[in-house]
PDB file with one MODEL, atoms N, CA, C and O in Angstrom:
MODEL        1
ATOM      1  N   UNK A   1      95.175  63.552 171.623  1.00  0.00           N
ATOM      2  CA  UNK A   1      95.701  62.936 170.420  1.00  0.00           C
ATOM      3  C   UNK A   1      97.058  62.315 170.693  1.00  0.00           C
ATOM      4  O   UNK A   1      97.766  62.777 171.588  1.00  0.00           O
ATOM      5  N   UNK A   2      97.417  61.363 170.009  1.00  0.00           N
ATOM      6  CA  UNK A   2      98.883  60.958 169.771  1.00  0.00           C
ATOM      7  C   UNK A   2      99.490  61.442 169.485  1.00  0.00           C
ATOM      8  O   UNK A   2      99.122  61.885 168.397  1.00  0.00           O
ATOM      9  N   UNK A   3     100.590  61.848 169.777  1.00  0.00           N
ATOM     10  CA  UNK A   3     101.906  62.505 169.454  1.00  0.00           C
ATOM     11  C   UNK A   3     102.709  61.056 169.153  1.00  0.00           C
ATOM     12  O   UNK A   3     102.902  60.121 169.930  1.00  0.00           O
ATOM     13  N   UNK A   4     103.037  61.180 167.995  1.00  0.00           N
ATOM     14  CA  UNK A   4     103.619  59.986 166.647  1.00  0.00           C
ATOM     15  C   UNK A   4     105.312  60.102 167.374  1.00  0.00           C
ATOM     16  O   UNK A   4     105.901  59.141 167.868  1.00  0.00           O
ATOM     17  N   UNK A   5     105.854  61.496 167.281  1.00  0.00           N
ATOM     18  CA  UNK A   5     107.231  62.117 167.653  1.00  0.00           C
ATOM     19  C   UNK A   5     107.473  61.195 168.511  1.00  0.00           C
ATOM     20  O   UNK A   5     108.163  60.207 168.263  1.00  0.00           O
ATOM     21  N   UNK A   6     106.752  61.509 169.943  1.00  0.00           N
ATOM     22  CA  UNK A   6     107.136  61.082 171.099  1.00  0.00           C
ATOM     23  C   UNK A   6     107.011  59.474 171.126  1.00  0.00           C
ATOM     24  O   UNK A   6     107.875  58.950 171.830  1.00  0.00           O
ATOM     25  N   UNK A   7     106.074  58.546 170.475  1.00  0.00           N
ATOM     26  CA  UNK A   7     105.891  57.475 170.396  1.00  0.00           C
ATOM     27  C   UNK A   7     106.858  56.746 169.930  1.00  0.00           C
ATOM     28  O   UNK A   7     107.087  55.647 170.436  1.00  0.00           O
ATOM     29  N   UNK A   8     107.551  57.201 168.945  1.00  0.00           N
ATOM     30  CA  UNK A   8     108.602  56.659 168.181  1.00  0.00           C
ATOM     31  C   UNK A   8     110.036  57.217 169.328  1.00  0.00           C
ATOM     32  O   UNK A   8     111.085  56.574 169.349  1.00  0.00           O
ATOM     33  N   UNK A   9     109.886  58.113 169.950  1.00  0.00           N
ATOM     34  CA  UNK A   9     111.500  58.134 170.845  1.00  0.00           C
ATOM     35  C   UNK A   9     111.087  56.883 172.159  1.00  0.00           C
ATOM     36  O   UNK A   9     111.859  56.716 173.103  1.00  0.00           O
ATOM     37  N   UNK A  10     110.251  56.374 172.074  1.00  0.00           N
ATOM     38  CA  UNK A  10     110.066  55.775 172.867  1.00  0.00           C
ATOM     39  C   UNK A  10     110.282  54.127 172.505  1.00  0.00           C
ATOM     40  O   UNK A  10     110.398  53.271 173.382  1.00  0.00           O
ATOM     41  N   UNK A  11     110.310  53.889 171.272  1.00  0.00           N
ATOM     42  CA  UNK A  11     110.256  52.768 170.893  1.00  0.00           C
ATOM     43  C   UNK A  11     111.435  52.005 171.037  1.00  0.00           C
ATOM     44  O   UNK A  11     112.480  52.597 171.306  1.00  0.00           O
ATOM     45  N   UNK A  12     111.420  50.420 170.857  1.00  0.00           N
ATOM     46  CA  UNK A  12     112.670  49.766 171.016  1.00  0.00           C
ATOM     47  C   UNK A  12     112.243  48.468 170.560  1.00  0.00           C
ATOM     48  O   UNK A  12     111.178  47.935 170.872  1.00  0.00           O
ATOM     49  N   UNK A  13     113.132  47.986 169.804  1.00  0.00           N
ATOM     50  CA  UNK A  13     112.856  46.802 169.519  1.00  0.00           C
ATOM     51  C   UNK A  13     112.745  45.587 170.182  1.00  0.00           C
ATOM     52  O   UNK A  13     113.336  45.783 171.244  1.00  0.00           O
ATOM     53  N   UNK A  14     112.319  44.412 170.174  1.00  0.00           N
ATOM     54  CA  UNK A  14     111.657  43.510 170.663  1.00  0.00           C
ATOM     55  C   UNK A  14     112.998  42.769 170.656  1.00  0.00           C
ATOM     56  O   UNK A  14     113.760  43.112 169.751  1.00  0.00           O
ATOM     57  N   UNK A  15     113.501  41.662 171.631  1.00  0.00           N
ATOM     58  CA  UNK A  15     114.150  41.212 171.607  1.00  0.00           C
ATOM     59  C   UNK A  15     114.258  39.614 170.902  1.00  0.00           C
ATOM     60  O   UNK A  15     115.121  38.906 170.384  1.00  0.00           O
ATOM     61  N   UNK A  16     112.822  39.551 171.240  1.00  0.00           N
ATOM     62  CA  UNK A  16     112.283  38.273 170.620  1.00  0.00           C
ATOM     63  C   UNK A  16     112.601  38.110 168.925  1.00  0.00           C
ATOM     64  O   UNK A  16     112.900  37.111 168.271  1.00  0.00           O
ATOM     65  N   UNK A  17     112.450  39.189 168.621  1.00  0.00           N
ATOM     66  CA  UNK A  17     112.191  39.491 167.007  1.00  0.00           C
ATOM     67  C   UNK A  17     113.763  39.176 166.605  1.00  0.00           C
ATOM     68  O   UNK A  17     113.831  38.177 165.888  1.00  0.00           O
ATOM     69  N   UNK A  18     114.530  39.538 166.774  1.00  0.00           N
ATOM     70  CA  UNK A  18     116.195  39.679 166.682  1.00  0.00           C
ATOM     71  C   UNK A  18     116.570  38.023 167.220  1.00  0.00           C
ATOM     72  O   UNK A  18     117.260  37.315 166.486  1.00  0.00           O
ATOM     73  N   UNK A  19     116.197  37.639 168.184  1.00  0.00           N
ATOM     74  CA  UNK A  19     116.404  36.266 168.016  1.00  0.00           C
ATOM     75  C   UNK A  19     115.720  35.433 166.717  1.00  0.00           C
ATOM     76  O   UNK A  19     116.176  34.631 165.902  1.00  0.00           O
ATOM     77  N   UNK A  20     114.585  35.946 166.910  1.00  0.00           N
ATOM     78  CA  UNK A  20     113.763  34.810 165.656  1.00  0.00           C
ATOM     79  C   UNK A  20     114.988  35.008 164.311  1.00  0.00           C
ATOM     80  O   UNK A  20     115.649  34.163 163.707  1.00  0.00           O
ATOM     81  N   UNK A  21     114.933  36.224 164.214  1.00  0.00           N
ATOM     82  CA  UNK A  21     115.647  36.679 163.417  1.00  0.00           C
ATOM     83  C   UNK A  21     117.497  36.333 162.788  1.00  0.00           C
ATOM     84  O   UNK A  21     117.807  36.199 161.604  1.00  0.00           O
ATOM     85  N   UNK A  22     118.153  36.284 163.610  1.00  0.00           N
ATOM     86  CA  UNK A  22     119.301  34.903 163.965  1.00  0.00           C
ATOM     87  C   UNK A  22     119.120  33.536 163.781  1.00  0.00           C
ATOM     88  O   UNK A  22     119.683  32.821 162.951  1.00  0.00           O
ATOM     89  N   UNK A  23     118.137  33.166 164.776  1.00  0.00           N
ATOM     90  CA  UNK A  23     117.876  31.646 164.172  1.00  0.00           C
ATOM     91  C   UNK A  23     117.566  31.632 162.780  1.00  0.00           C
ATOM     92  O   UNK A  23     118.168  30.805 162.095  1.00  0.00           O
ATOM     93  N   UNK A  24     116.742  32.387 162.232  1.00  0.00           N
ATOM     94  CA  UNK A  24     116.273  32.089 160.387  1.00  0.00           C
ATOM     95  C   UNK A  24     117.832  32.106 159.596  1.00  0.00           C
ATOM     96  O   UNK A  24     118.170  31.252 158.777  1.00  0.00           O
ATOM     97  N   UNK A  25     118.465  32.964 159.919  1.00  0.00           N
ATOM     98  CA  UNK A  25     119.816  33.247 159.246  1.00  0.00           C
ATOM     99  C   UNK A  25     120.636  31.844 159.366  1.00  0.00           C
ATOM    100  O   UNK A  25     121.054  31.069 158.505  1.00  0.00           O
ATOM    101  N   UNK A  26     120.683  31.839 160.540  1.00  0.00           N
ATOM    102  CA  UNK A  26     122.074  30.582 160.675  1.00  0.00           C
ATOM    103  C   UNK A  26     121.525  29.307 160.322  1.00  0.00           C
ATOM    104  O   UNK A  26     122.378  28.444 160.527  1.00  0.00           O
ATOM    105  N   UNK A  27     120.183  28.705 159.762  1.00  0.00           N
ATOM    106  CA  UNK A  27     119.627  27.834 159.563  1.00  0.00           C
ATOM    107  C   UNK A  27     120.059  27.729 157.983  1.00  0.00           C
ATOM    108  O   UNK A  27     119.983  28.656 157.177  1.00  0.00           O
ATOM    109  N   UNK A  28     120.533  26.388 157.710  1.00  0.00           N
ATOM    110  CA  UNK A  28     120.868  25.890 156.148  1.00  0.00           C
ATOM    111  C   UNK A  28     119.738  25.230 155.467  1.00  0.00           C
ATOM    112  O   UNK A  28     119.620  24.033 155.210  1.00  0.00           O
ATOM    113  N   UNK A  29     118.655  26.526 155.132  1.00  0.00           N
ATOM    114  CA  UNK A  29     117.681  26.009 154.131  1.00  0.00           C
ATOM    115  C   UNK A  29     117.390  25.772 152.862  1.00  0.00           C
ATOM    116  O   UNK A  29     117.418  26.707 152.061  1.00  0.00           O
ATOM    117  N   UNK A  30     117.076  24.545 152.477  1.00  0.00           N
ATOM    118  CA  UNK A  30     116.949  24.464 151.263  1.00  0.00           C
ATOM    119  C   UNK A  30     115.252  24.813 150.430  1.00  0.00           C
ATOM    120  O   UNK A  30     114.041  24.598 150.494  1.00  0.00           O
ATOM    121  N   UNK A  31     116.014  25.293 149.899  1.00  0.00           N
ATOM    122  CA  UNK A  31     115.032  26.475 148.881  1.00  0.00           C
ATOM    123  C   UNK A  31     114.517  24.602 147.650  1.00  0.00           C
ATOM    124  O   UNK A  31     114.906  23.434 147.684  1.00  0.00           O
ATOM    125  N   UNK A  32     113.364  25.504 146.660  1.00  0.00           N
ATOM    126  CA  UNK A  32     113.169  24.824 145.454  1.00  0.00           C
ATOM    127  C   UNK A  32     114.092  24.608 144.585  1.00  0.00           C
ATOM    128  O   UNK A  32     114.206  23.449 144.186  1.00  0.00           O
ATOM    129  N   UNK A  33     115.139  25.801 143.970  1.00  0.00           N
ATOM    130  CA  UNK A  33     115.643  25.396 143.330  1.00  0.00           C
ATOM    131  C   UNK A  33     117.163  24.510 143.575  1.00  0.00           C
ATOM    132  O   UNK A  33     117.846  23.988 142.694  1.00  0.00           O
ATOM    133  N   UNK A  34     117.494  24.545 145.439  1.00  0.00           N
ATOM    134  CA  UNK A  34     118.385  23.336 145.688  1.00  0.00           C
ATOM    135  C   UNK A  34     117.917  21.761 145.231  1.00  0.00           C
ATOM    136  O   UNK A  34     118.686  20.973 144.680  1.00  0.00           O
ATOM    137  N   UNK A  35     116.616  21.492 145.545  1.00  0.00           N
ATOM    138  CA  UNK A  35     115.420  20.339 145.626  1.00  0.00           C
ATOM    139  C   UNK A  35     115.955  19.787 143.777  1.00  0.00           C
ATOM    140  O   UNK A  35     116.645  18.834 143.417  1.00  0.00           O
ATOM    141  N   UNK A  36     115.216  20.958 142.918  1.00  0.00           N
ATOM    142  CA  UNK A  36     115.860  20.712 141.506  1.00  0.00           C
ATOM    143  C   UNK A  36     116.983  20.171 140.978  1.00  0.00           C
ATOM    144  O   UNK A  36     116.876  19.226 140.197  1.00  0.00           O
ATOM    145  N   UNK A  37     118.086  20.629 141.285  1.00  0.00           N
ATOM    146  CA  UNK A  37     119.391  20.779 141.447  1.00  0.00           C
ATOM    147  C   UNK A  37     119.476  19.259 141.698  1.00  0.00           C
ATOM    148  O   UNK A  37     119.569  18.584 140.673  1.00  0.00           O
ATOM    149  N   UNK A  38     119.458  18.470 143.094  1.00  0.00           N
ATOM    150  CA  UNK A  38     119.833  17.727 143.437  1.00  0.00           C
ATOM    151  C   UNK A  38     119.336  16.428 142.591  1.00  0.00           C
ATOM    152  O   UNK A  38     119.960  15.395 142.347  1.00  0.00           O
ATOM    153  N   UNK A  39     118.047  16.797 142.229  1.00  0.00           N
ATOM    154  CA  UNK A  39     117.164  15.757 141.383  1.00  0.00           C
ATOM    155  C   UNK A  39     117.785  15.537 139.828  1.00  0.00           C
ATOM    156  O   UNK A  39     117.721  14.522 139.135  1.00  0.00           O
ATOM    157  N   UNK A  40     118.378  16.777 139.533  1.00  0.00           N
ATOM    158  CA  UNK A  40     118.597  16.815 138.452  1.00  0.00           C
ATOM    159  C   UNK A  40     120.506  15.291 138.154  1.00  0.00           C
ATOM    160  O   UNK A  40     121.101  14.461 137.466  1.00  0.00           O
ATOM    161  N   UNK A  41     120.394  16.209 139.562  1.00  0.00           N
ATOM    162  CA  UNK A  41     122.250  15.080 139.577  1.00  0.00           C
ATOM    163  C   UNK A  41     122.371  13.680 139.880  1.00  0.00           C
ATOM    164  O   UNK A  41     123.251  12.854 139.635  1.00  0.00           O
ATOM    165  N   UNK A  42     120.863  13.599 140.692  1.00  0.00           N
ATOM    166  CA  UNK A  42     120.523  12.314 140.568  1.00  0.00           C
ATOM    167  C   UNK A  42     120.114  11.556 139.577  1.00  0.00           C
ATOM    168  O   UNK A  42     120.404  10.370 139.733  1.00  0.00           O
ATOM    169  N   UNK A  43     119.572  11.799 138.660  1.00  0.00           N
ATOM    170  CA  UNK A  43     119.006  11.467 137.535  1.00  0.00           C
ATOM    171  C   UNK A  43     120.098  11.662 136.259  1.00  0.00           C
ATOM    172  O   UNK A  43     119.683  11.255 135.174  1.00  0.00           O
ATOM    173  N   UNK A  44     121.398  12.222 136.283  1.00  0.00           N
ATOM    174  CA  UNK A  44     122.531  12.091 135.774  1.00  0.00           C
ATOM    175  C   UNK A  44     123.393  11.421 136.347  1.00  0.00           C
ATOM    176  O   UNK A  44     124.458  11.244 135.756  1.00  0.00           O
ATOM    177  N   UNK A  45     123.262  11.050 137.202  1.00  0.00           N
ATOM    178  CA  UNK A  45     123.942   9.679 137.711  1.00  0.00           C
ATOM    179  C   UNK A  45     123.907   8.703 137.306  1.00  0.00           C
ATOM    180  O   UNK A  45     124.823   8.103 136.744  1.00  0.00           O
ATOM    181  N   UNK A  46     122.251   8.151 137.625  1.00  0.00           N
ATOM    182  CA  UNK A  46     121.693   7.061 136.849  1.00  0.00           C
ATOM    183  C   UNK A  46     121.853   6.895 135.835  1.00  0.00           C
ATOM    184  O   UNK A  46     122.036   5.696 135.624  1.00  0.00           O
ATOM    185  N   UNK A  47     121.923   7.878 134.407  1.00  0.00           N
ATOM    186  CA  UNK A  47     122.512   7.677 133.211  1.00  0.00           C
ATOM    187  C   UNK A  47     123.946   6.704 132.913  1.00  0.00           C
ATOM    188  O   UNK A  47     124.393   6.597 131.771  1.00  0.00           O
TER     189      UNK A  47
ENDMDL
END
């Protein structure tokens, strides 16, 4: 059987994952409600 204990002192995280993980962070994404936002100021402009 598996011993769960020992499996887990053994574990370590992926290095890959922690990069992916950095890049998502430092990336300036715009979400839906930036998209809104911007449409909205555009269209009060034009007024």
């Amino acid at each position: 059987m598996i011993n769960f204990e020992e499996e887990l002192k053994k574990f370590h995280k992926s290095l890959e994952i922690e990069d992916v993980q950095d890049a998502i962070y430092n990336q300036d994404l715009t979400d839906m409600a930036d998209v809104l936002v911007g449409m909205i100021k555009e269209v009060k402009e034009e007024e």
